[in-house]
C-alpha positions as CSV (number, residue, x, y, z in Angstrom):
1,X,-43.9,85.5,-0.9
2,X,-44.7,82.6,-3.2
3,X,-47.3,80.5,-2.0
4,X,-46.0,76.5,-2.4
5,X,-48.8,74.6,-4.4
6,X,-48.4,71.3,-2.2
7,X,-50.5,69.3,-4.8
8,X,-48.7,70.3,-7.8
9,X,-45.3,70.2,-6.2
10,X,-45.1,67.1,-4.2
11,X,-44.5,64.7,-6.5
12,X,-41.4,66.2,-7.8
13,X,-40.3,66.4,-4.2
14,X,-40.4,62.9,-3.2
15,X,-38.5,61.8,-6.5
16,X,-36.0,64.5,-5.4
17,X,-36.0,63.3,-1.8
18,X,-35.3,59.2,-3.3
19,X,-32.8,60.4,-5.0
20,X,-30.5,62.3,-2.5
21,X,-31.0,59.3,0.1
22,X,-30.1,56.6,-2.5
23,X,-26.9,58.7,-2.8
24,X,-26.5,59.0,0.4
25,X,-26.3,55.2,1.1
26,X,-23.7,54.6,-2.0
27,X,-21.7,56.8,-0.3
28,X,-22.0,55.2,3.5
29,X,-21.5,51.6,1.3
30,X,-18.3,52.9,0.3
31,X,-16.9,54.6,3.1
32,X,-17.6,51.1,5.4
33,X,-15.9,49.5,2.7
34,X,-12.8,51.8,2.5
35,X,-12.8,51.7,6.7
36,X,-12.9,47.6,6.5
37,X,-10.0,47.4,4.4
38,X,-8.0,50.3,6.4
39,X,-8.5,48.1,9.3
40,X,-5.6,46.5,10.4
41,X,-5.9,42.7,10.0
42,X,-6.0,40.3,13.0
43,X,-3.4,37.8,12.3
44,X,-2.7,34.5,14.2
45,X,0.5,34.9,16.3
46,X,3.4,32.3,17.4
47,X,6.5,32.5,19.6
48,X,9.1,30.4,21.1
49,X,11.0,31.0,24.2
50,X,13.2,29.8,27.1
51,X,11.8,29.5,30.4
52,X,13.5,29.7,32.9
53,X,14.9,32.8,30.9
54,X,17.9,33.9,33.7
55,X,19.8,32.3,36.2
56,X,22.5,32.6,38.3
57,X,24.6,29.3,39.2
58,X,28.2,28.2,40.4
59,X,30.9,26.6,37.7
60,X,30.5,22.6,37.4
61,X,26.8,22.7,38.3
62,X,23.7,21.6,35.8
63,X,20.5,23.2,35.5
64,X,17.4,22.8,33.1
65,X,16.1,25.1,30.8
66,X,12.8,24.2,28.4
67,X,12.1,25.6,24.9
68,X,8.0,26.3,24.9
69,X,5.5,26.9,22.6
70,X,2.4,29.7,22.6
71,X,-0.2,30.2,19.9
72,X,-3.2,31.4,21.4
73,X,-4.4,32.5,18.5
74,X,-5.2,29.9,16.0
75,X,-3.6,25.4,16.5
76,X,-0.1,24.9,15.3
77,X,0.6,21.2,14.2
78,X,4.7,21.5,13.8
79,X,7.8,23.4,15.0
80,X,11.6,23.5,14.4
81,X,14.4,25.6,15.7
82,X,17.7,25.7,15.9
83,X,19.1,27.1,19.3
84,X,22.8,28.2,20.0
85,X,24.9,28.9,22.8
86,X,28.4,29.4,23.9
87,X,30.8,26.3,24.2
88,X,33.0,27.9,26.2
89,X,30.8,28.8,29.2
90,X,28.2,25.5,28.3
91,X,27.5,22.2,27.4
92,X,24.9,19.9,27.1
93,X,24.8,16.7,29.4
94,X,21.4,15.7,28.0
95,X,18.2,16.2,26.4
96,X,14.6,15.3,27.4
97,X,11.3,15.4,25.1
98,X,9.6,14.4,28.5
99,X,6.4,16.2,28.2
100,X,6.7,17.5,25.2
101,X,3.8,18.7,23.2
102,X,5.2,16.7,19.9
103,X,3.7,13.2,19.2
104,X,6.2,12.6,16.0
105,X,9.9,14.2,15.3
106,X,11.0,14.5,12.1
107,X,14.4,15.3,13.0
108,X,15.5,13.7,16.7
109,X,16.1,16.2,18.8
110,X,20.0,16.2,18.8
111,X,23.0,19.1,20.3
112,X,26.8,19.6,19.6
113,X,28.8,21.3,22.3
114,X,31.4,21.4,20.0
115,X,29.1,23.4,17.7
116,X,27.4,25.4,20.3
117,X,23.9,24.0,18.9
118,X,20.5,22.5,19.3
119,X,18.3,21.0,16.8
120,X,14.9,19.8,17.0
121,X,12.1,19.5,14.4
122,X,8.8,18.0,15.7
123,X,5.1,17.5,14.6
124,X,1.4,17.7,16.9
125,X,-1.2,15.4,15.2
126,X,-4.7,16.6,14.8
127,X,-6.2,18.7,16.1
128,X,-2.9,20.5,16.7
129,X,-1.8,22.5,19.4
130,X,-3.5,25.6,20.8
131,X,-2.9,27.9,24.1
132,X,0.3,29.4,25.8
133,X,3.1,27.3,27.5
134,X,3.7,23.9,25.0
135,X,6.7,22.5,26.0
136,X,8.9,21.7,23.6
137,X,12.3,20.3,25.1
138,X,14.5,20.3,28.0
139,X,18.4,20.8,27.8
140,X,20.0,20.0,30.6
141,X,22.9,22.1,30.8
142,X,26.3,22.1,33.1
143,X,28.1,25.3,33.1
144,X,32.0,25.1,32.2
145,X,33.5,28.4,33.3
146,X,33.1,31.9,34.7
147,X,31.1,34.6,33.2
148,X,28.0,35.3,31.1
149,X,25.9,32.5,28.5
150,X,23.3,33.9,26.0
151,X,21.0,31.2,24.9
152,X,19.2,32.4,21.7
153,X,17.2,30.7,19.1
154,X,19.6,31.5,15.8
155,X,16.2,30.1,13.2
156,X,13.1,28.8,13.9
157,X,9.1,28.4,12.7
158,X,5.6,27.4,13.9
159,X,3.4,25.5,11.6
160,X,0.1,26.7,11.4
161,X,-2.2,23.2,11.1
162,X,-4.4,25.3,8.2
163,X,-3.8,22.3,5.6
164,X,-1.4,25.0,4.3
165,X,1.8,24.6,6.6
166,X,1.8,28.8,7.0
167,X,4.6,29.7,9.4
168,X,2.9,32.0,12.0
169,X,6.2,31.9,13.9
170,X,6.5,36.1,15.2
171,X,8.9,35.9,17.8
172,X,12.0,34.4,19.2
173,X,12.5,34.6,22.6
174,X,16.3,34.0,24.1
175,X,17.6,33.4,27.7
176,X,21.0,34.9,29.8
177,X,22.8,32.9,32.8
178,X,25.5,34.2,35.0
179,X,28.2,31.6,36.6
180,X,30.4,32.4,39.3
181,X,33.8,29.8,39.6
182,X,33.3,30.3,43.8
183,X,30.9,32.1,46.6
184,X,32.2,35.0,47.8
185,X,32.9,32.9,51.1
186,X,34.8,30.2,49.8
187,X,38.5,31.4,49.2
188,X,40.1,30.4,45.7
189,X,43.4,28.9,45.5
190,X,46.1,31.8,45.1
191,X,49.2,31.3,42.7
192,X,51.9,31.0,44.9
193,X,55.5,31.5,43.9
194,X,57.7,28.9,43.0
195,X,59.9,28.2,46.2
196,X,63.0,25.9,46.0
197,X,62.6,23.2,48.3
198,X,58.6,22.9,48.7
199,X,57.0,19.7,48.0
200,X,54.7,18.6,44.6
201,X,50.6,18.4,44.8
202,X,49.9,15.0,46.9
203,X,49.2,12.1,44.1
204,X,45.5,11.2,45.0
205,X,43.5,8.3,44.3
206,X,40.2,6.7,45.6
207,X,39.1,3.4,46.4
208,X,35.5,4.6,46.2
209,X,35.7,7.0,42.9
210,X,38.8,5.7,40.7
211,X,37.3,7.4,37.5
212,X,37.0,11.5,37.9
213,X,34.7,11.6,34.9
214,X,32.2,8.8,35.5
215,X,29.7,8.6,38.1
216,X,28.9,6.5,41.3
217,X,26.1,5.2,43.1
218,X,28.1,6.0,46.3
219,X,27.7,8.2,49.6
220,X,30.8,7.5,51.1
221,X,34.2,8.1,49.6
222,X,37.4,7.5,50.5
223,X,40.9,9.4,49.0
224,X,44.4,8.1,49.7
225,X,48.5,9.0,49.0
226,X,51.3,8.8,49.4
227,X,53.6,10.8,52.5
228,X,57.0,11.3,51.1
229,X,59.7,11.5,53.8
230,X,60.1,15.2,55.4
231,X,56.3,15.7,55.3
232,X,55.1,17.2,58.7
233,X,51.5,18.1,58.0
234,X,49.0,18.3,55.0
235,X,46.0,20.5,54.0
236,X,42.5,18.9,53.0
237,X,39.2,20.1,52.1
238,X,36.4,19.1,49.8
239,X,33.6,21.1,48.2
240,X,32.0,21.5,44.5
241,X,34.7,24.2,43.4
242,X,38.0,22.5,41.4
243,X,39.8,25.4,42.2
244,X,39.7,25.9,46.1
245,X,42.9,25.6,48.6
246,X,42.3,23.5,51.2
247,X,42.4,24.7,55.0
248,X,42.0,21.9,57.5
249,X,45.5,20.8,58.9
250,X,46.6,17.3,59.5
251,X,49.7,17.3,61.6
252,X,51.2,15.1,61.6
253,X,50.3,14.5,57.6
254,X,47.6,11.6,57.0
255,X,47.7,9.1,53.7
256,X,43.9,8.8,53.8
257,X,40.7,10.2,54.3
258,X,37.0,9.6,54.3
259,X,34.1,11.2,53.9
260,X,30.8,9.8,55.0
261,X,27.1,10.8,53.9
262,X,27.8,13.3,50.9
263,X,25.1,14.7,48.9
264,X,24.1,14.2,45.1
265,X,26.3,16.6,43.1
266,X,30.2,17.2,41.9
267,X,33.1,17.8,44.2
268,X,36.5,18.4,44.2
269,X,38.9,16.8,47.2
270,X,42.1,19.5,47.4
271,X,45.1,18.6,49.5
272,X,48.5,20.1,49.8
273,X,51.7,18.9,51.7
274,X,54.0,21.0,53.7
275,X,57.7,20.5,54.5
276,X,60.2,22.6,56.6
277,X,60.1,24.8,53.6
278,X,56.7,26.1,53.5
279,X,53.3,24.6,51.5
280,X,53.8,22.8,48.7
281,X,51.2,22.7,45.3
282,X,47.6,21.9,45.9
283,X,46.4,18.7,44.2
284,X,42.5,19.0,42.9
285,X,40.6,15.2,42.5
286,X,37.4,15.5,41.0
287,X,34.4,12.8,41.9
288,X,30.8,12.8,41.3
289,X,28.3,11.6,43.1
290,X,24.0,10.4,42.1
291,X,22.3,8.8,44.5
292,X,19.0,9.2,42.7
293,X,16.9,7.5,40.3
294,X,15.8,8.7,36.9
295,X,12.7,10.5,37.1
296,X,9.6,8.6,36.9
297,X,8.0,7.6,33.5
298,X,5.4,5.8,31.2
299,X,5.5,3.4,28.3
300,X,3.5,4.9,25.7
301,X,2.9,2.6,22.2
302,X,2.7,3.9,19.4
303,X,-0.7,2.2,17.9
304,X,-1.8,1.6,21.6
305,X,-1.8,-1.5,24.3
306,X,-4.0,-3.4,21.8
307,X,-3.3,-3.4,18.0
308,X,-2.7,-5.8,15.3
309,X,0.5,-4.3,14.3
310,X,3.0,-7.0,15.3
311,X,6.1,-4.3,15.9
312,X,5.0,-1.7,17.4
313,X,7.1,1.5,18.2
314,X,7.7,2.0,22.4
315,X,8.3,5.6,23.8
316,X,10.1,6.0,26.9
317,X,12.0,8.9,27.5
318,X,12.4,10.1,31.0
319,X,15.1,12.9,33.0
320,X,17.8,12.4,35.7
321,X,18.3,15.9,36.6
322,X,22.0,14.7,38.4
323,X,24.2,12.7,36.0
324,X,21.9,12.1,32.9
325,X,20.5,8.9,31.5
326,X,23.2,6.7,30.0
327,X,20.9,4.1,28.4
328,X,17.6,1.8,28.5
329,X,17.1,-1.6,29.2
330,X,14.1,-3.3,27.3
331,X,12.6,-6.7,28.5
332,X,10.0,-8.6,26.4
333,X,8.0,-11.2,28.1
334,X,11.3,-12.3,30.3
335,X,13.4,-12.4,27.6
336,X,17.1,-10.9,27.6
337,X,17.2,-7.1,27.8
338,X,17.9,-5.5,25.2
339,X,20.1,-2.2,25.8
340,X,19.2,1.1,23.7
341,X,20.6,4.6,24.1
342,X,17.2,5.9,22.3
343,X,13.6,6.5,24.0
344,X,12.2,4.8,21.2
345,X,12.4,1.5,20.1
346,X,10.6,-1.0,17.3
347,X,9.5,-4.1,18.9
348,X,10.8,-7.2,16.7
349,X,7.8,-9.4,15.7
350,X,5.4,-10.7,18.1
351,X,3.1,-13.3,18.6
352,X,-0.6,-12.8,18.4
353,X,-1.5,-12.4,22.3
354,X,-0.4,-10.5,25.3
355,X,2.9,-9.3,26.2
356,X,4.6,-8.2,29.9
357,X,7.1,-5.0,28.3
358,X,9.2,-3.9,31.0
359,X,11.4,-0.7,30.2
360,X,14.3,0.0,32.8
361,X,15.7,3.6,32.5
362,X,19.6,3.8,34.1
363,X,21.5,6.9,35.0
364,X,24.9,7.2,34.8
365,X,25.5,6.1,38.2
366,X,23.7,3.1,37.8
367,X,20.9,4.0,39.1
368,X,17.2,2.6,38.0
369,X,13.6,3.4,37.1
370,X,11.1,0.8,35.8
371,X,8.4,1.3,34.4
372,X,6.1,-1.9,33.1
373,X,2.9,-2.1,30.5
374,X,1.1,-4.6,28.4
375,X,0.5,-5.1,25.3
376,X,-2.0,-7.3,23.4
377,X,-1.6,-8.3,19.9
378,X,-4.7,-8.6,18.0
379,X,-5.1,-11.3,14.9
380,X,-6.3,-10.1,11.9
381,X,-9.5,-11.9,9.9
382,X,-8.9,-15.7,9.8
383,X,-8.6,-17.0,6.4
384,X,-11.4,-19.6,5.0
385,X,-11.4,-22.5,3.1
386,X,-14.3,-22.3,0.7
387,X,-13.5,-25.4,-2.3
388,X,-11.6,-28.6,-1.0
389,X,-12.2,-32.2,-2.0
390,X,-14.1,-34.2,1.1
391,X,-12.4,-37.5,-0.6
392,X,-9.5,-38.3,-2.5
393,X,-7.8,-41.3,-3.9
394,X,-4.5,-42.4,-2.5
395,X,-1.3,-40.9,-4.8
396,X,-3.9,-37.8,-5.4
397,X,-2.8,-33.9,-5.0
398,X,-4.9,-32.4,-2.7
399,X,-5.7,-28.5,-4.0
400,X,-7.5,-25.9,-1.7
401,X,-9.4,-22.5,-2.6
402,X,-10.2,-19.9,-0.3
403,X,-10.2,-15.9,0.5
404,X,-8.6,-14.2,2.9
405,X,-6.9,-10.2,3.4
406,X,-5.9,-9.0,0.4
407,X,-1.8,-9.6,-0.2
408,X,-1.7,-11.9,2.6
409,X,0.6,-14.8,3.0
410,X,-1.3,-18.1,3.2
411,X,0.3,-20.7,5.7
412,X,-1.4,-24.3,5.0
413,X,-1.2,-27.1,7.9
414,X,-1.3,-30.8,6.9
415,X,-1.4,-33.4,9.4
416,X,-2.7,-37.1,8.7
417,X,-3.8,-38.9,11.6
418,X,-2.3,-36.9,14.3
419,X,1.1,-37.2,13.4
420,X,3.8,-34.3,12.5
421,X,2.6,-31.6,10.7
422,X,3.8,-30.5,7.1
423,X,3.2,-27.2,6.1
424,X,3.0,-25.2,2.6
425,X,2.5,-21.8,1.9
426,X,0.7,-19.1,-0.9
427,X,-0.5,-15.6,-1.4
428,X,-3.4,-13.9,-1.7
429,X,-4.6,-11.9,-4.7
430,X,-5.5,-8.4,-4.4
431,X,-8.9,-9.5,-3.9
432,X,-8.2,-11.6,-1.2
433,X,-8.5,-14.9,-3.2
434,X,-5.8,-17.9,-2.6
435,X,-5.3,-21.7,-4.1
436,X,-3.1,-23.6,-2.4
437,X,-1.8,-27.1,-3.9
438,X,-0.2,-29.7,-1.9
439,X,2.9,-30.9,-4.3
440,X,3.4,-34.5,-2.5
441,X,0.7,-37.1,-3.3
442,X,-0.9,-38.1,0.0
443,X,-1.5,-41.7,1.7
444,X,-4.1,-43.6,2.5
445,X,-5.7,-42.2,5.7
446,X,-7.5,-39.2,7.3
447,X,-6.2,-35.4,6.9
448,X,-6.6,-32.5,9.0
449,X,-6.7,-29.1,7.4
450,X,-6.1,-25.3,8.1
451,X,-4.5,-21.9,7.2
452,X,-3.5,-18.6,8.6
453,X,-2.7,-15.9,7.0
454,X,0.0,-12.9,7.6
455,X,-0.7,-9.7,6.0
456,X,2.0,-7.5,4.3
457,X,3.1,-5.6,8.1
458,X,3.8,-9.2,9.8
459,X,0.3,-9.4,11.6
460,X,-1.2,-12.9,12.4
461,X,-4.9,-14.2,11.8
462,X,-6.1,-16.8,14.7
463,X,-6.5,-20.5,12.4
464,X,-9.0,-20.8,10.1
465,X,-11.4,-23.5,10.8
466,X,-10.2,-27.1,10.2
467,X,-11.5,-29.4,7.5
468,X,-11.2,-33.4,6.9
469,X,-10.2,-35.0,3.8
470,X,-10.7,-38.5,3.2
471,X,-8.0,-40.3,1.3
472,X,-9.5,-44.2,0.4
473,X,-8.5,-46.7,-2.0
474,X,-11.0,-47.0,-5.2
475,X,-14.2,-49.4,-4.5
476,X,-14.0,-52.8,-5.5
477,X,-18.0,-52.9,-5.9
478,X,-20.5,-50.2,-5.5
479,X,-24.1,-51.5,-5.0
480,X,-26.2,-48.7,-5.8
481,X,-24.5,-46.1,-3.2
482,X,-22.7,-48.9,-0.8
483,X,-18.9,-48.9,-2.1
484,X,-17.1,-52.5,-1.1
485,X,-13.7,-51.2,0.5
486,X,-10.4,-53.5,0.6
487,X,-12.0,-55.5,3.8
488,X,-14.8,-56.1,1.8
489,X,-13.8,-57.1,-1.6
490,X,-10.6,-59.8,0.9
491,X,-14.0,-61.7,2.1
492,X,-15.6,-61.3,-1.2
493,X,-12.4,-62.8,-3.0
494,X,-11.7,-65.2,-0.6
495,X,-16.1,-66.4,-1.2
496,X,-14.9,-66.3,-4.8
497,X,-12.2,-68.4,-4.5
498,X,-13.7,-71.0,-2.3
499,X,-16.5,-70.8,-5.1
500,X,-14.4,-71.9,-7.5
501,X,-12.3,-74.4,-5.6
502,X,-15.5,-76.0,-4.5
503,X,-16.7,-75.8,-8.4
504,X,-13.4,-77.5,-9.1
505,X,-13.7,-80.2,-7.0
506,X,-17.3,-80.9,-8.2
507,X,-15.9,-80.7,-11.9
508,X,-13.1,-83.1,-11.3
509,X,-15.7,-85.3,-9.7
510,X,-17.7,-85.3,-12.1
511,X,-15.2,-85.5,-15.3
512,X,-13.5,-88.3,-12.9
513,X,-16.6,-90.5,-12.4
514,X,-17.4,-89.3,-16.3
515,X,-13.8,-91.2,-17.3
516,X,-14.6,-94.2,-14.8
517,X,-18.0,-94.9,-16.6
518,X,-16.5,-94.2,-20.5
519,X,-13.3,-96.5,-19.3
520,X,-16.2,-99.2,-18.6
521,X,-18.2,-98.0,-21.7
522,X,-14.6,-98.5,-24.0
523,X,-14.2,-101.6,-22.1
524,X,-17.3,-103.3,-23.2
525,X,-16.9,-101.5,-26.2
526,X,-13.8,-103.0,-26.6
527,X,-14.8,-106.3,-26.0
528,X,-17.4,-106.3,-28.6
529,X,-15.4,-105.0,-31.4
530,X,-13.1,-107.4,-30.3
531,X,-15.8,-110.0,-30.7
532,X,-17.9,-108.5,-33.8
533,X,-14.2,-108.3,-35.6
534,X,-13.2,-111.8,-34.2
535,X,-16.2,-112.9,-35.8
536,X,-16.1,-110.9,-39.0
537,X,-13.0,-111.7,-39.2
538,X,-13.1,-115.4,-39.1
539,X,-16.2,-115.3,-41.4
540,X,-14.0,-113.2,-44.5
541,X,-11.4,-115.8,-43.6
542,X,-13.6,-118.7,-44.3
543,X,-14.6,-116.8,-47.0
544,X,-11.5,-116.2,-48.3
545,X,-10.4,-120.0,-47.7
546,X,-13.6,-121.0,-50.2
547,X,-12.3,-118.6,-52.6
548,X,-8.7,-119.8,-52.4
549,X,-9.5,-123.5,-52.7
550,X,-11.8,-123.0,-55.6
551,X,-9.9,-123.6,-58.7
552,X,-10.3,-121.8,-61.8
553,X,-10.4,-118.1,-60.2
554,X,-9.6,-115.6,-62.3
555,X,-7.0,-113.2,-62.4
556,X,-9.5,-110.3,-61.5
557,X,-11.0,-112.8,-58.8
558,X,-8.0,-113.1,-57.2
559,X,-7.4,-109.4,-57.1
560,X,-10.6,-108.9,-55.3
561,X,-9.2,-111.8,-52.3
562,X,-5.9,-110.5,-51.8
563,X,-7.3,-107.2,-51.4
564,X,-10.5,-108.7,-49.2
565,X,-7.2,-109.8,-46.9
566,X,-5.3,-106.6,-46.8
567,X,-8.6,-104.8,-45.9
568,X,-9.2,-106.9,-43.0
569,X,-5.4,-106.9,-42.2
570,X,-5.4,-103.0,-42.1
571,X,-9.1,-102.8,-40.4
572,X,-7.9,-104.9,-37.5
573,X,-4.8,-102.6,-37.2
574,X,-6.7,-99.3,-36.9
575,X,-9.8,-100.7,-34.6
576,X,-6.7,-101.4,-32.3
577,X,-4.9,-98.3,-32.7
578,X,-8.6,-96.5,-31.6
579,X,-9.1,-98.6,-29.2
580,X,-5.6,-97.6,-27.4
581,X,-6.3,-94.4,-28.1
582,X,-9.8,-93.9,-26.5
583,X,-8.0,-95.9,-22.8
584,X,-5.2,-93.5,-22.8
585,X,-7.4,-90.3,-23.0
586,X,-9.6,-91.9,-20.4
587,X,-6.7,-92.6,-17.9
């Protein structure tokens, strides 16, 4: 045998060993991967179904079934469906989304017993829903004749709330009733033959239930007819089957009857005459009885007892398992109800503030449930007045600036010295900026100032805070920052005038004692120019007389004294005329 050389060989091993383990785990790598992928995916899983899914009941008698919801798996944030069922054996006296999973419906849940269908179409908000048992709706059913209803769900889906909308809807459950027209111990009305002679069904009426298909608040009823003549006895009985014959004997026959104490439900009074010829035709009278209220029930808002959303949606909705809910009555703060078939309802503006919401729920018997919440409406951020003038002048425009929510509407209040209020009204920018301008010039006195705003959804803002303009009349005098207003410059016109009255006076005075001293001055004056010309004049006269009485003038000589005379003539004439002149002036 070959001896191994361990030095010389070993190397060449361990490469060799590398190798076939590197190989090795390729191989593993690959065979993990093929098992991964031939592993059957885990996939999320949704059904819908009835519950209850069987029942046995009697014709004319309602019952509840509920569509539910599972998806243990992964949440499911919306579901639709369409279920069907026979309109011969069923129909549907109401619908309920009491309890339901679904916050939002994008198609009201709604049923046609013509049709044979249900539709519903609903939505869970975030986070969705998750687990086994989410109820969906109730139908409230009434079953119309004998035999066997399948309830199935003819379409359907389950949203998964993956931001993708998959449908993760795998099954479809249905549901299978059974209704019997009478107990075995209640004995149906047999066809009888026609017999000449026997007398028709009884004509029946009540006093307590006129209407056969409408519903009464009523324990007691009464049922009366007529007793034609040859009548000896008649056949009554009342139960919840329209078909029974009647087997308690009045004889002889009675026109009336009451019944005291009768449970919730539908019943049939039967009665039947007999003559000398035998039984006549049974008569069947329907009337329905609901003592009950509607099932309890809350308000729910939609934005919550305390938003600034001034119409706000109300949710309502509540069961009456006997006759059904007919309608709601909604009262606002005390104000008149307001009647609605829906559970939902849009409240109509409100004021900023808290409100009393009363929600009465009636059945078709009458019947009542109240339920009562508040609500509070918020304001939204109060405008401000940021540029305004602190004093105007009287016939001015008064212009405001200020910011508010963006888009709002701007109502401006105007009221001068506490008398009526005028208002005006702007928009804000996108920005939130507003200028207001009031278009009437404004009067002397002292304005008050303020705004709200309303945004674009009707909310309300709480007043913004209130500024004073001044409106004056222009200053008369201004001593360096002291303005004279109109009291001021009166007294300081009424100074002036007396000023100038008084400097009148002093004026006249003084121009008056000025003429009495220059009528004295002219006087004298007067007087001697009267006396200088009296003399002047009688010394050119004298001179005038030696020139006339000395002989041998000249010709030129005597020129020069005839003029001499008319000078003096015509000097004496104008001193006088002056003289006149200067005493009229000084009268």
């Amino acid at each position: 045998m070959a001896k191994i050389n361990r030095k010389t060989d070993a190397k060449p091993y361990a490469k060799q060993t590398q190798k076939v383990s590197r190989q090795f785990s390729v191989i593993l790598a690959l065979l993990f991967g093929v098992g991964l992928a031939l592993l059957p995916q885990v996939a999320a899983a949704a059904s819908l179904y009835f519950s209850p899914s069987s029942g046995s009941y009697n014709v004319g008698q309602t019952f509840s079934v509920s569509v539910y919801v599972s998806s243990a798996d992964q949440a499911m944030n919306a579901a639709s469906g369409v279920i069907s069922f026979p309109s011969d054996k069923l129909e549907v006296a109401s619908l309920s989304k009491s309890g339901s999973i679904f916050s939002l419906w994008v198609q009201e849940p709604s049923f046609s017993n013509s049709a044979g269908t249900v539709n519903f179409e609903g939505i869970v908000l975030n986070p969705g829903f998750t687990g086994s048992g989410g109820k969906v709706i109730t139908l409230i059913f009434r079953a119309k004749a004998a035999g066997n209803a399948l309830l199935t769900l003819s379409s359907g889906s389950v949203l998964a709330n993956d931001g993708q909308g998959t449908n993760i809807l795998t099954s479809m459950g249905n549901a299978s009733f059974s209704f019997s027209l009478i107990d075995s111990d209640v004995p149906e009305a047999k066809t009888l033959s026609v017999v000449a002679g026997i007398p028709a069904a009884p004509q029946i009426s009540s006093l307590t239930h006129p209407d056969p298909n409408k519903w009464y608040a009523k324990k007691d009823a009464k049922f009366v007819w007529q007793v034609p003549s040859g009548i000896v006895a008649v056949r009554l009985l009342y139960d919840k089957y329209p078909n029974s014959q009647p087997k308690v004997v009045y004889e002889p026959a009675t026109s009336e009857k009451e019944i005291n104490d009768i449970r919730d439900g539908i019943y049939y009074f039967h009665a039947q005459f007999k003559n000398k010829n035998g039984w006549g035709s049974i008569a069947h009278f329907k009337f329905q009885i609901d003592n009950q209220p509607p099932n309890p029930f809350q308000i729910i808002i939609s934005e919550g007892r305390q938003t600034t959303n001034p119409q706000p949606t109300l949710f309502f909705e509540t069961t009456d398992e006997i006759s059904g809910i007919d309608h709601y009555e909604i009262i606002i703060d005390k104000e008149s109800p307001i009647e609605t078939e829906k559970s939902e309802y849009k409240m109509p503006l409100q004021d900023l503030g808290k409100h009393n919401i009363i929600v009465k729920a009636i059945d078709k018997a009458g019947n009542a449930t109240l339920a009562m919440t508040d609500l509070e409406i918020l304001p939204i951020e109060a405008p401000k007045i940021t540029d305004y003038p602190r004093e105007v002048l009287p016939g001015s425009i008064i212009s405001l600036k200020g910011t508010a929510v963006p888009e709002a509407t701007i109502k401006v209040y105007l009221q001068q010295d506490n008398q009526q209020i005028k208002t005006g009204e702007t928009k804000s920018d996108a920005s939130g900026k507003w200028i207001y301008t009031e278009v009437e010039p404004v009067e002397k006195g002292v304005y008050l100032l303020w705004a709200q705003a309303m945004d674009i959804y009707g909310a309300k803002s709480e007043p913004s805070e209130k500024i004073t303009v001044l409106v004056n009349p222009p200053a008369f005098l201004r001593i360096g920052k002291l303005a004279i207003d109109y009291l001021t410059t009166i007294i300081t016109l009424l100074v002036f005038i007396l000023l100038i009255v008084l400097g009148t006076f002093w004026i006249l005075q003084r121009i008056k004692n000025r003429k009495r001293k220059l009528r004295k001055e002219a006087n004298d004056t007067e007087k001697a120019l009267y006396q200088a010309f009296k003399v002047l004049k009688k010394e050119i006269e004298e001179q005038v007389a030696k020139l006339d009485g000395k002989p041998g003038l000249s010709e030129r000589e005597k020129k020069v004294c005839d003029d001499l005379k008319e000078a003096l003539r015509i000097s004496e004439k104008f001193v006088g005329k002056k003289i006149k002149d200067i005493k009229k002036e000084l009268q």
